[in-house]
N, C-alpha and C positions, 0 to 999 in steps of 0.2 A: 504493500500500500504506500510507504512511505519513496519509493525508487517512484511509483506511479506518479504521485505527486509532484517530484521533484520534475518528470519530465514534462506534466501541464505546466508548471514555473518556467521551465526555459523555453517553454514554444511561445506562451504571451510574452516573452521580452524579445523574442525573434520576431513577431506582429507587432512593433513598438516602431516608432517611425523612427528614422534615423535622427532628424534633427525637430527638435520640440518648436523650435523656431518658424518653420515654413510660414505657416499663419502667423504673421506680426500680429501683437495686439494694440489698441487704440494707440493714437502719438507714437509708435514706435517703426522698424521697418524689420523686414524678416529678414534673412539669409539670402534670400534670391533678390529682394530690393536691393540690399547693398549690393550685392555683387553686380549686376545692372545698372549702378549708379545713380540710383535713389536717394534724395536729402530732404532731412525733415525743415519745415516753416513752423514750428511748433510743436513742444513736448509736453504739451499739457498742463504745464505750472507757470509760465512764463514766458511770453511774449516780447521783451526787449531784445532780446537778441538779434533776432530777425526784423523784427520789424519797428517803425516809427510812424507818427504823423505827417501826412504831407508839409513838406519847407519846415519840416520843425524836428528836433532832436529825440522826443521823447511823445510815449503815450497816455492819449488823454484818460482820463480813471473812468470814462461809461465803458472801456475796452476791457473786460474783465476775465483775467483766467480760472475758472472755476469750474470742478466737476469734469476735469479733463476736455473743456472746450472754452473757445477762445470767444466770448460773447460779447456782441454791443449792448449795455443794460437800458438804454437808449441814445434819444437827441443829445448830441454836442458834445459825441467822444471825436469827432472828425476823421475824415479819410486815412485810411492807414496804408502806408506802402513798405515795399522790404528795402533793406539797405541793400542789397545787392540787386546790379541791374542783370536782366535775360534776354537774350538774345531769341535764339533756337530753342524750344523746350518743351515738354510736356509734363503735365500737371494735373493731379487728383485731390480732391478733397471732398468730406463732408460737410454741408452746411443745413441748418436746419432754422427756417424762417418764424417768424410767429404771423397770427393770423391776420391778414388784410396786410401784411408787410411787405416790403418793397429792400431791396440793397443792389449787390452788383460786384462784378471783376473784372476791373480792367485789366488789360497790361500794355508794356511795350509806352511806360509813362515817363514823361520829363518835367521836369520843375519847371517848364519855362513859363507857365502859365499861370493862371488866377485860381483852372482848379483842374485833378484829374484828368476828367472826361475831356476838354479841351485838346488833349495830345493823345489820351486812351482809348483803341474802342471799349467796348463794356457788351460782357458778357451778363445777361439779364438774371439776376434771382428775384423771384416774388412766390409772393401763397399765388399761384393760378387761380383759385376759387373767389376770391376775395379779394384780392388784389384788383388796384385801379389802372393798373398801365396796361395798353392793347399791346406792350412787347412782353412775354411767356418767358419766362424761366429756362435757361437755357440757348436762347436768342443769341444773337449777335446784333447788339439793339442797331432798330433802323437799315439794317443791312442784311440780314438772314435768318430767316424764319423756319423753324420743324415745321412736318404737316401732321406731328403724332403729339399728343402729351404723354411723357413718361413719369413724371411728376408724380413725387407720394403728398400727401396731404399739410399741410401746417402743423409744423408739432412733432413730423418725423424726420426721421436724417434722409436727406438726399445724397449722391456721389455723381457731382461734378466732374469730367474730366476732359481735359484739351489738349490739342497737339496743337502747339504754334510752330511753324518753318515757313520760308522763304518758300519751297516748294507747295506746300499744300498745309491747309488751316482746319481741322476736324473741332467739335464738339461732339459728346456722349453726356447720357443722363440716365445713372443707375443702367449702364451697361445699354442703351438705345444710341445709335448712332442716330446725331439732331440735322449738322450741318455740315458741309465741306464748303471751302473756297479759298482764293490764292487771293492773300494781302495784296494791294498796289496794280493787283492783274485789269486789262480793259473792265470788266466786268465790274469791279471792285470801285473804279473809277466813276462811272456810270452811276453808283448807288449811292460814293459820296457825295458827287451831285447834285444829287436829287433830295439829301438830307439835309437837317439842321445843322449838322458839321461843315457844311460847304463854308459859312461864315467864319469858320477858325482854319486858319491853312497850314497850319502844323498837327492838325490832327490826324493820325491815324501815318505821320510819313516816318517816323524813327522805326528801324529794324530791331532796336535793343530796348530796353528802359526795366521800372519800376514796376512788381505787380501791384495793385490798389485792392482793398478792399473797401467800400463804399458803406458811407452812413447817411445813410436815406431817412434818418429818423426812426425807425423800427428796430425792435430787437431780433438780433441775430444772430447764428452763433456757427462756429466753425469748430472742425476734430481733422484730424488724420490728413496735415495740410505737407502734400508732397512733391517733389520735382526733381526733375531729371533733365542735363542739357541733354541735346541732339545735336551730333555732328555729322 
């Protein structure tokens, strides 16, 4: 009985995954992120590192690290960008709206301005139900629209993710491919035309910059904020 035993003992630790790692857990990255060249924007306790207020050194206290996410508690924490500029890159993260809320991710940002969006496009986050903007969650605001909503409800975590290059520009939402298109391309030109950005002529032309997180006045809150160049 005792030899019997010993041999169900070692076949459950031969059924043991090799590395307990594979699945990272929240704010952290697995085994196969790093090795992929995956970097966190956030470790769940604090936000200085990575990131600051627009034209300003430090972050405002409505931008609060709590419960392992990164939340705006409301109005007049102001736009927050990372100190490192990106070029080429792709990007995931969770963010989880409250209801009738509105925010946003630009990137490819420069201080030259009065305010973000001015040089950023913007990536749309809203509650889709309750929300008052006709651009949807996930958007390429003013420029590219899904024809599907992937969207979970206010209240639960969504997963964000984008490839920006020079080559080709994708959005996904909770694993839906939203959009495709090429920065700068005919096409691309044609739409900023035809937008509210055509008034700012540095918007939307730098290849590198700042990513932004937007405060729209609503509480919002990010986890598991990650990236990776592309070369």
């Amino acid at each position: 009985m005792l030899k019997k035993s010993l041999l169900l003992c070692a076949a459950a630790l031969i059924a043991l995954p090799l590395f307990a790692d594979d699945k990272a857990a929240t704010n952290s990255l697995s085994s196969k992120e790093q090795e992929e060249g995956w970097e966190l924007l956030f470790n769940g306790e604090d936000a200085s590192k990575w990131w600051r207020n627009y034209k300003k050194e430090g972050i405002g206290d409505k931008w609060v690290a709590k419960g392992g996410s990164l939340t705006l508690t409301g109005k007049g924490g102001g736009d927050i960008i990372t100190k490192e500029q990106f070029g080429a890159f792709e990007m995931v993260l969770d963010y989880k709206i409250s209801k009738g809320g509105n925010s946003g991710l630009m990137f490819h940002v420069q201080e030259t301005e009065k305010t973000p969006w001015m040089t950023g496009p913007e990536i749309q986050i809203q509650d889709n139900v309750d929300g008052h903007d006709p651009q949807k969650a996930g958007w390429l605001y003013q420029f590219y629209a899904a024809d599907t909503d992937a969207t979970k409800p206010a209240g639960e975590w969504n997963q964000l993710r984008i490839l920006i290059t020079p080559e080709k520009c994708v959005h996904w939402m909770n694993g839906t491919k939203y959009v495709e298109y090429v920065k700068g391309s005919d096409e691309w030109n044609k739409k900023y035309e035809a937008s509210k950005f055509v008034k700012f002529p540095k918007f939307g032309k730098s290849t590198s910059g700042h990513i932004c997180l937007q405060d729209h006045g609503n509480e919002v809150s990010f986890r598991n904020i990650k990236i990776r160049e592309v070369k």
